[in-house]
C-alpha positions as CSV (number, residue, x, y, z in Angstrom):
1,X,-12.8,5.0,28.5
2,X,-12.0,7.1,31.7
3,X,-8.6,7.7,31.4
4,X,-6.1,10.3,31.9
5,X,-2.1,10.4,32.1
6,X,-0.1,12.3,34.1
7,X,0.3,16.2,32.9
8,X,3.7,17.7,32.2
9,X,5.3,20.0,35.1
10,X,3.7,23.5,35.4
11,X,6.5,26.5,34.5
12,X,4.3,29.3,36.4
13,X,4.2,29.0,40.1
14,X,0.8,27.9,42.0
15,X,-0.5,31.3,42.8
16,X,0.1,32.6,39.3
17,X,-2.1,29.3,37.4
18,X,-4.9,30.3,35.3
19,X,-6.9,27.9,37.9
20,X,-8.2,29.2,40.8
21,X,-9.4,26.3,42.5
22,X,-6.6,25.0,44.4
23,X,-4.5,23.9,41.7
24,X,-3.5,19.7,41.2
25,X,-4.2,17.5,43.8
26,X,-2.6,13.9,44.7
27,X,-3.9,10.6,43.7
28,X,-2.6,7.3,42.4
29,X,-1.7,5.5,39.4
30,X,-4.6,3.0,38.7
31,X,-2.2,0.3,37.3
32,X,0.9,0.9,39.5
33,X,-0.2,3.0,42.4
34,X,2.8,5.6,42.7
35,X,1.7,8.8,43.8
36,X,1.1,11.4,41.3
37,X,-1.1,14.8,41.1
38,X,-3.7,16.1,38.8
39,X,-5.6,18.7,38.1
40,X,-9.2,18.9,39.6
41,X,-11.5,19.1,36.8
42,X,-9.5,15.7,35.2
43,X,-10.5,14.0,38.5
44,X,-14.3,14.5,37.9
45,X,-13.5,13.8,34.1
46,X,-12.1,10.7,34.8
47,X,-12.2,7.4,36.6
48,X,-8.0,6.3,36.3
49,X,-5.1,8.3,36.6
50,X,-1.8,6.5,34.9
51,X,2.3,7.8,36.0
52,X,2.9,7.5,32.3
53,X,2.3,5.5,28.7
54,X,3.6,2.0,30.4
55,X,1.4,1.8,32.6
56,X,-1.4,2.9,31.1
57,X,-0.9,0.1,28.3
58,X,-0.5,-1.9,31.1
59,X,-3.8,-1.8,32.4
60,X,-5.5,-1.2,29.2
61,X,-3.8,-4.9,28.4
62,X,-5.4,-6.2,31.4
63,X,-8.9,-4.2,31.7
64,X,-9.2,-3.8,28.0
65,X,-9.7,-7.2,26.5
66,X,-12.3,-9.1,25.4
67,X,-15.9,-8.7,27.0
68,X,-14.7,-5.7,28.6
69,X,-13.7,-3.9,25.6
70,X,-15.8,-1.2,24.7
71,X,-16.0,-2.1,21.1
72,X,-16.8,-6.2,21.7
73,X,-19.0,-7.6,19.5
74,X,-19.0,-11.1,20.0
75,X,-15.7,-12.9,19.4
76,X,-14.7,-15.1,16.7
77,X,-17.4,-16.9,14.8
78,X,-18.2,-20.2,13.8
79,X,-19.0,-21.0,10.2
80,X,-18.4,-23.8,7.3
81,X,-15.8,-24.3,4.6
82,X,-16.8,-23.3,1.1
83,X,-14.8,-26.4,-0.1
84,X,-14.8,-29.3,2.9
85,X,-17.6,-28.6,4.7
86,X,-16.0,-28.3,8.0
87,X,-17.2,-26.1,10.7
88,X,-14.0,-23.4,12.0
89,X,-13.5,-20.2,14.2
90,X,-12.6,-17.1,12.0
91,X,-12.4,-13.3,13.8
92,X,-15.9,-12.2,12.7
93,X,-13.4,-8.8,11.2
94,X,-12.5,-11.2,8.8
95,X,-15.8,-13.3,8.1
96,X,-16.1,-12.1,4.1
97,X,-19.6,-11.8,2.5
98,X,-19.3,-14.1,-0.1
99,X,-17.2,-17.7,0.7
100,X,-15.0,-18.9,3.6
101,X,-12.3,-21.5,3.8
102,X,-10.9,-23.1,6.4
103,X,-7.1,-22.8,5.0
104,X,-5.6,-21.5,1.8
105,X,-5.7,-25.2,0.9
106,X,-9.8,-25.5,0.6
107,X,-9.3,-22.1,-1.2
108,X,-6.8,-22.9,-4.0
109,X,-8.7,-26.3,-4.6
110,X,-12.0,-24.6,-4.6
111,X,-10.5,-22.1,-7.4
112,X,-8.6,-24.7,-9.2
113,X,-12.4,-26.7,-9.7
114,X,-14.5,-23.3,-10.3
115,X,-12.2,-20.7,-11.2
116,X,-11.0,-22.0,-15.0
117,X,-11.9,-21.3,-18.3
118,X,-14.0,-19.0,-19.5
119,X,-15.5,-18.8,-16.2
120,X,-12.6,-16.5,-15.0
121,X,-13.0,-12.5,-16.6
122,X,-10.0,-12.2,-17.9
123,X,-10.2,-15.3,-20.0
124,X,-8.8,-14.4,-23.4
125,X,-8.5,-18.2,-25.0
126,X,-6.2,-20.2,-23.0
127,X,-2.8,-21.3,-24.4
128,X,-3.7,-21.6,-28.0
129,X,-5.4,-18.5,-28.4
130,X,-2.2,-17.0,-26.8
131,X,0.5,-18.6,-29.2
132,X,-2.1,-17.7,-32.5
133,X,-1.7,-14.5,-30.8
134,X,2.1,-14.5,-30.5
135,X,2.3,-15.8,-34.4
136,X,1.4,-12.1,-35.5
137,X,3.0,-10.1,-32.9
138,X,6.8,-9.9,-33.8
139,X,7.5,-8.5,-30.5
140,X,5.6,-10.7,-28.4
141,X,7.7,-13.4,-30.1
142,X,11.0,-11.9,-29.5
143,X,10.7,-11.3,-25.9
144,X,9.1,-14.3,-25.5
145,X,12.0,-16.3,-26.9
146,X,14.4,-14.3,-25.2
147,X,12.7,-15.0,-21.9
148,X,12.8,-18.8,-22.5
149,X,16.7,-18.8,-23.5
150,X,17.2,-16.7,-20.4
151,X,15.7,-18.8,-18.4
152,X,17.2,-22.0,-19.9
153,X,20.5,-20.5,-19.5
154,X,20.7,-19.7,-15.8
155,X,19.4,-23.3,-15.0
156,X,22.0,-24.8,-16.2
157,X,21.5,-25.3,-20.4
158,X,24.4,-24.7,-22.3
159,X,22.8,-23.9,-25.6
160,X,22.2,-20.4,-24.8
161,X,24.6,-18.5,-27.1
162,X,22.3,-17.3,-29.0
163,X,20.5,-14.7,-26.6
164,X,23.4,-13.7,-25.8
165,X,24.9,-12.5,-29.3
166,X,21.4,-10.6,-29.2
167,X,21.8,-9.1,-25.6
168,X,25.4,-8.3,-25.8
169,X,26.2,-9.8,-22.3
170,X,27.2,-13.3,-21.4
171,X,25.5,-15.5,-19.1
172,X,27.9,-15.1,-16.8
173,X,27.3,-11.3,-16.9
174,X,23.7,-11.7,-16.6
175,X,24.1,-14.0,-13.1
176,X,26.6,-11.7,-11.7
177,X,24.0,-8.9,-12.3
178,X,21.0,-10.5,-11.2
179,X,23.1,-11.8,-7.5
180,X,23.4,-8.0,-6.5
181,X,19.5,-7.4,-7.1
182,X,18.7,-10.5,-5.1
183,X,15.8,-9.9,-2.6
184,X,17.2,-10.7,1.3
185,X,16.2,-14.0,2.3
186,X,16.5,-15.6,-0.8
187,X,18.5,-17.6,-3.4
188,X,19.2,-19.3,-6.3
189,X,16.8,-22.3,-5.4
190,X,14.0,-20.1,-5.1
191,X,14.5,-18.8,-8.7
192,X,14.6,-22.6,-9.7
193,X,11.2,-23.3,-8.3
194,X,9.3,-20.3,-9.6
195,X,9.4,-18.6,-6.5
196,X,11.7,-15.8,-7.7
197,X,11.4,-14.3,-11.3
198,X,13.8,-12.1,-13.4
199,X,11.7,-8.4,-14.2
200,X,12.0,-5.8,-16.6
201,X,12.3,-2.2,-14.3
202,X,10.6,-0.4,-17.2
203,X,8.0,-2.9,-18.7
204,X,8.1,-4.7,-22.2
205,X,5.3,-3.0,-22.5
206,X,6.5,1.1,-23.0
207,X,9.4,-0.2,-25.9
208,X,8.6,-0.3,-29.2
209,X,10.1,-3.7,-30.7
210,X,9.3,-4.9,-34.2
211,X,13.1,-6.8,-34.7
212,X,16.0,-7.7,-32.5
213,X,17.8,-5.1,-34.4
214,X,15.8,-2.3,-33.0
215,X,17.4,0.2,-30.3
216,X,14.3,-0.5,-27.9
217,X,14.8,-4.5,-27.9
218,X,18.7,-3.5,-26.4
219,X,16.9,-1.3,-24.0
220,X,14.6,-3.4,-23.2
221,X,16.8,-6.5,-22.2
222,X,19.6,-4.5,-21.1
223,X,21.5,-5.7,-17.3
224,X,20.3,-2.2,-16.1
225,X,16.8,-3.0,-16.8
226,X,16.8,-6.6,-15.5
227,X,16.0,-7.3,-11.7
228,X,15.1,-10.2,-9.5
229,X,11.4,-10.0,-7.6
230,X,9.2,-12.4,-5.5
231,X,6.6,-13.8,-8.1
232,X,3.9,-12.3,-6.1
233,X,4.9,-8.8,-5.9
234,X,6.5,-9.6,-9.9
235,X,2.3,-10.6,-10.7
236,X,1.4,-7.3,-8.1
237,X,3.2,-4.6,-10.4
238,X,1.8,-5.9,-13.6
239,X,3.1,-3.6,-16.6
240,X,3.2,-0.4,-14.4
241,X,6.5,1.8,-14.3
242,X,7.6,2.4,-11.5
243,X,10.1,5.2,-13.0
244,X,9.3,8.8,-14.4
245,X,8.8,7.5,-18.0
246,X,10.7,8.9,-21.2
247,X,8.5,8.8,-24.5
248,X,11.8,8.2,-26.0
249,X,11.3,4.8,-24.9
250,X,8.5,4.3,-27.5
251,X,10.1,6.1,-30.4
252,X,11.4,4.5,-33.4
253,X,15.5,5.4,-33.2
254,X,17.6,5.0,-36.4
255,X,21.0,3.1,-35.7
């Protein structure tokens, strides 16, 4: 692209410029066409001369686009639907190597049909391996059972009392708590639909738990440790701290 903008006032008089061939000279903004001066060797350099940024955005927007942009290769693409068959436009930027859907639709059906089982890598048994593997992991079961009380609780059950002799805070504390940590542009509905999902700051994870009597299992289900997040981004930080971590956490501390 043959483009230059307009240079900044000189502070040094004409006769005293390092130049010694005449100094600017006056041409025209290619998008506007005010009046402006440049130096000589940026007119041989270049084909436009722009006033300022607006303009010269402004005729990049209009001389810029498509066909005439230097890096055009082609334009959106047509190709067919891993799931329906159907033949769609995609950005060819964003044609991937492997399948293509037409809408997230095709792609969660087409995942729902091939993506289950044993098929997927991180398969580890399904729900019955899971609970055989919660019968011998007290602290699996513990947080496990406090996370289903909790959640009963803030729906609306009224049999929650006894998660909250083992927290130490009512349910009444725990909604108050959970309201100020609630992300903008959502509510309570969204937490009744999945969509929103209470998080432990410092992961299950990093505490060593092996009874409800344990220091670590009031740490680890204590208010200041409890936020709401989006279930994506809940899913997108995983077990990974995003705190400087204390090995205290994981230490076994007498009462």
């Amino acid at each position: 692209m043959n483009a230059v903008l307009k240079t900044a006032p000189t502070l040094y008089p004409v006769s005293k410029q390092r130049t010694s061939r005449g100094g600017k000279i006056e041409t025209s903004c290619a998008h506007c066409g005010e009046k402006l001066f440049v130096f000589r060797c940026h007119m041989k350099e270049h084909k436009n001369h722009f006033c300022g940024p607006a303009c010269y955005h402004g005729w990049m927007s209009k001389n810029q686009r498509g066909e005439a942009h230097p890096n055009w290769k082609g334009g959106p693409v047509e190709i067919k639907c891993a799931y329906c068959g159907e033949m769609f436009f995609r950005k060819r930027a964003c044609v991937r190597k492997g399948r293509n859907f037409c809408n997230i639709g095709c792609e969660g059906k087409w995942r729902s049909e091939n993506l289950r089982g044993a098929v997927i890598y991180n398969y580890k048994g399904g729900i019955k391996a899971a609970r055989e593997r919660r019968k011998g992991d007290i602290k699996e079961r513990l947080n496990a059972r406090m996370r289903t009380m909790i959640r009963l609780s803030l729906r609306g059950n009224k049999n929650g009392y006894s998660w909250e002799s083992l927290a130490g805070y009512s349910s009444d504390d725990l909604r108050n708590h959970l309201q100020k940590t609630m992300p903008h542009g959502m509510t309570w509905a969204d937490f009744m639909t999945g969509d929103l999902e209470i998080d432990h700051i410092i992961p299950q994870a990093a505490f060593n738990i092996t009874s409800a009597s344990d220091i670590d299992f009031k740490k680890c289900w204590a208010l200041k440790n409890l936020q709401f997040l989006p279930a994506k981004k809940n899913r997108q930080k995983g077990a990974r701290i995003q705190v400087p971590f204390q090995p205290s956490l994981a230490m076994q501390v007498a009462l």
